[in-house]
C-alpha positions as CSV (number, residue, x, y, z in Angstrom):
1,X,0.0,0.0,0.0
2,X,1.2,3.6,-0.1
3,X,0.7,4.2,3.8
4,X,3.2,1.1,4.1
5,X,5.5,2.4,7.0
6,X,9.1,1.2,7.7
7,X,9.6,0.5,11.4
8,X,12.3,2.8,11.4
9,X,10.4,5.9,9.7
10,X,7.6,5.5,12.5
11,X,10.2,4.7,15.2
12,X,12.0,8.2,14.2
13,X,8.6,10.4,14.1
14,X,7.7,8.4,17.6
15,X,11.2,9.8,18.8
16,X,10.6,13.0,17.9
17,X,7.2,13.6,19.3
18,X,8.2,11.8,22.8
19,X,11.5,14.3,23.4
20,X,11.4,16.4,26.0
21,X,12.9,19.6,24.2
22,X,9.6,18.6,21.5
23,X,7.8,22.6,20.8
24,X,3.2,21.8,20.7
25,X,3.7,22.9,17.1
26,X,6.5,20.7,16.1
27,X,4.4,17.5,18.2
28,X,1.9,18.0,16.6
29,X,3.4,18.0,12.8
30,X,4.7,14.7,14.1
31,X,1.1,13.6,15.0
32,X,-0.3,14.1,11.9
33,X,3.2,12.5,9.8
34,X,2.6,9.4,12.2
35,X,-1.0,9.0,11.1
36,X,-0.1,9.0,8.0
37,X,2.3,6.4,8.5
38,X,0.3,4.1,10.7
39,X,-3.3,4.8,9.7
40,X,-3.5,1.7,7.5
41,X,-1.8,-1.0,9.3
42,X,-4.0,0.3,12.7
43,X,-7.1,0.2,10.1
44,X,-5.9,-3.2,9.3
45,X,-6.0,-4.8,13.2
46,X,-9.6,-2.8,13.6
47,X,-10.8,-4.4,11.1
48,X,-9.3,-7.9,12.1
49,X,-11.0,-7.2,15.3
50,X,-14.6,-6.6,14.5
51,X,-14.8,-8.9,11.0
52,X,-17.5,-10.7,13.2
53,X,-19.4,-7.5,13.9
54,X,-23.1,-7.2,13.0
55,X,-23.6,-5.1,9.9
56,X,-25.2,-1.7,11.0
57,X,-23.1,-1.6,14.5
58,X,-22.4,1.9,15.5
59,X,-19.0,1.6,16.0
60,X,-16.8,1.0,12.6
61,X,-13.3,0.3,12.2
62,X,-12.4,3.8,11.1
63,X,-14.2,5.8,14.2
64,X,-12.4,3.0,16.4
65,X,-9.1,3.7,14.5
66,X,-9.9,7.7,15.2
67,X,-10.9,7.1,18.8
68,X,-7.9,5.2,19.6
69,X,-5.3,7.2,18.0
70,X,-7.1,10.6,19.7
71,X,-5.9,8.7,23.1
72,X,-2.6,7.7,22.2
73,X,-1.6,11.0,21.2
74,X,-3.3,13.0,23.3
75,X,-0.9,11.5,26.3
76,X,1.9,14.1,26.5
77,X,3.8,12.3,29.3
78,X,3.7,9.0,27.2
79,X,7.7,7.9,25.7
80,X,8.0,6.0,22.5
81,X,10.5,4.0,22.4
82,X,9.6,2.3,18.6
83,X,7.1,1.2,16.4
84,X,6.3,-2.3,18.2
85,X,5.9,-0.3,21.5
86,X,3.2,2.2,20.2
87,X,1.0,-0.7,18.1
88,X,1.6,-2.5,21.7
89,X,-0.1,0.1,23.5
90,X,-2.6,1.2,20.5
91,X,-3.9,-2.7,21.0
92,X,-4.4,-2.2,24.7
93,X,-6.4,1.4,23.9
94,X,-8.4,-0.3,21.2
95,X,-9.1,-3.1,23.4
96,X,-10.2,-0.9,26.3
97,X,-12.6,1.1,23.8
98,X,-14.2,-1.6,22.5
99,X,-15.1,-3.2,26.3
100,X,-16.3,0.1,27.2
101,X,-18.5,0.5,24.4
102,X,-20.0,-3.3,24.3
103,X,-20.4,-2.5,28.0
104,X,-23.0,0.5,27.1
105,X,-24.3,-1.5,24.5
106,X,-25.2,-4.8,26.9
107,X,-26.6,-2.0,29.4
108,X,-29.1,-0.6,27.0
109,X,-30.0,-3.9,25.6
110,X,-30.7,-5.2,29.2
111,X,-29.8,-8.7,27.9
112,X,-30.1,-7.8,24.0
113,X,-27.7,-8.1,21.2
114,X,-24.2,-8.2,22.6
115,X,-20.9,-7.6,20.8
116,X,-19.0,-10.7,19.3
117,X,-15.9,-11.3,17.8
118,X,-14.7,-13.9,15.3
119,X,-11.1,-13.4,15.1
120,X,-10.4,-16.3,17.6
121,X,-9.4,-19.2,15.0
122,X,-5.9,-19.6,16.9
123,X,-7.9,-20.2,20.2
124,X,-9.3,-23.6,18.3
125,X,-12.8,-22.6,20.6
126,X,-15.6,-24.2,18.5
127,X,-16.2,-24.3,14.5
128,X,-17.2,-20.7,14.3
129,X,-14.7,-19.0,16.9
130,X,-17.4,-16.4,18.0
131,X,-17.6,-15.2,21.5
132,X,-19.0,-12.2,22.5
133,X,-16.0,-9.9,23.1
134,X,-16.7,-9.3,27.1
135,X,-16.4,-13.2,27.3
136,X,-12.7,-12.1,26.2
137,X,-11.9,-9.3,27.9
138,X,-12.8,-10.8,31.0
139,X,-11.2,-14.2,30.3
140,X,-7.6,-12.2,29.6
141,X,-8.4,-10.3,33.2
142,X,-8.6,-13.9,34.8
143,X,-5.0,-15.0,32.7
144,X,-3.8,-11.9,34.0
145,X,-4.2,-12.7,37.3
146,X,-2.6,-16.3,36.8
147,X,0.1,-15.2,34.4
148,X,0.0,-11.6,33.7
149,X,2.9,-11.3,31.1
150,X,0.6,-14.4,29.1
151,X,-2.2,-12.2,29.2
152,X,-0.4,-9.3,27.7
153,X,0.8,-11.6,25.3
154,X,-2.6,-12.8,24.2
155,X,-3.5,-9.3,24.1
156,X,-0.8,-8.0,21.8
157,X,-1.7,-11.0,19.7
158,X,-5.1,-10.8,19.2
159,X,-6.0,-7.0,19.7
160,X,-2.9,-5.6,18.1
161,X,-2.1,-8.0,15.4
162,X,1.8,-8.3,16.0
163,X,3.9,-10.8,15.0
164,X,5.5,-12.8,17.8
165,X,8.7,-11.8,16.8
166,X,7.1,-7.9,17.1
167,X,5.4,-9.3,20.6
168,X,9.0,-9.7,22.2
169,X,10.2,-6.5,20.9
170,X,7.5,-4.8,22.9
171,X,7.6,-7.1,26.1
172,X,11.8,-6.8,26.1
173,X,12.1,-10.5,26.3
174,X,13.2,-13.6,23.8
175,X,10.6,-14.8,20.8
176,X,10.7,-18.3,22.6
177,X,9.5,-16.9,25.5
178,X,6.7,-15.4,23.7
179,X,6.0,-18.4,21.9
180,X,5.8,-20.4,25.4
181,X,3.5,-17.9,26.9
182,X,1.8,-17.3,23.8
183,X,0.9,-21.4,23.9
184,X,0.1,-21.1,27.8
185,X,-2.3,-18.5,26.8
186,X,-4.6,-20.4,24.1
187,X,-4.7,-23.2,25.9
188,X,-5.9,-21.7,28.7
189,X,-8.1,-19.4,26.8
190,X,-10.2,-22.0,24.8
191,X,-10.9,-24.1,28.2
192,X,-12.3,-20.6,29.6
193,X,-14.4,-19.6,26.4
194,X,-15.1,-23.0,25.3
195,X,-16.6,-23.6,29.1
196,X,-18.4,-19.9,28.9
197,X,-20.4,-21.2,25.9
198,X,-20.9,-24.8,27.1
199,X,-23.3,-22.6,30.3
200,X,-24.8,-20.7,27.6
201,X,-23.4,-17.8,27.2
């Protein structure tokens, strides 16, 4: 694609927006460069994330893409250290918005529609891989609690779409490791959902 961004050209522009000698005016060029660079790959995981979405939900990739990007750069005090570390920590945001939004929805409904995801094939859940996506987010809070760096692992994975090789660079730690606690984490993630939809849910 044309937005196709090396690492290092985001990793730069990331750089130069987290020094501290960085003027609003020259941040903010850097904001909107970065966008540029990263819109389409950040479109990309949004859209990876809610391919199981319902058609007419109110909530589309591109607004989510927006939302997310509004809060990542809006955090003045946040460092960059490089590409892996910002899509790390756009995952986490994304995630985070689309909990609190399926959280409103559920609460309107009173027990209506809720929202699913179907981007779960690597968790080997069922022959659709659907679950609704609070199922998730609340499954990953249990692994946290069990084995937190998993979790984050699973996270990076599924929300942000990074490579395991792109999962260590952001975690500071060996792409073996990642690929044991990435293992740890599907396992124990399909016995969760699996048993959430075996009750129901």
């Amino acid at each position: 694609m044309a937005n196709e961004a090396r690492p290092s050209e985001v990793t730069r522009i990331l750089q130069e927006m987290s020094a501290p000698e960085a003027l609003p005016s020259g941040r903010s060029a850097a904001t909107e460069r970065l966008l540029v660079l990263v819109y389409d790959e950040l479109r990309r995981v949004a859209s990876r994330i809610m391919s199981g979405e319902r058609p007419g939900h109110t909530l589309q990739p591109t607004a989510l893409v927006h939302e997310a990007y509004l809060k990542l750069v809006d955090q003045e005090s946040l460092r960059w250290n490089d590409r892996a570390h910002f899509m790390g920590i756009a995952a986490r945001a994304m995630r985070q918005i689309l909990v609190d939004h399926a959280r409103r929805r559920s609460a309107e409904k009173r027990g209506g529609e809720y929202q699913r995801v179907t981007f779960l094939e690597d968790l080997a859940i069922g022959p659709s891989a659907e679950v609704e996506l609070l199922e998730l987010h609340e499954a990953l809070e249990k692994l946290a609690l069990e084995d937190e760096r998993s979790a984050r692992v699973a996270e990076l994975r599924l929300f942000g779409g990074l490579s395991i090789i792109e999962v260590a660079e952001v975690l500071g730690v060996s792409q073996r490791t990642v690929f044991g606690d990435w293992s740890v984490a599907r396992l124990w993630l399909s016995r969760q959902l699996r048993g959430t939809q075996g009750d129901g849910a």
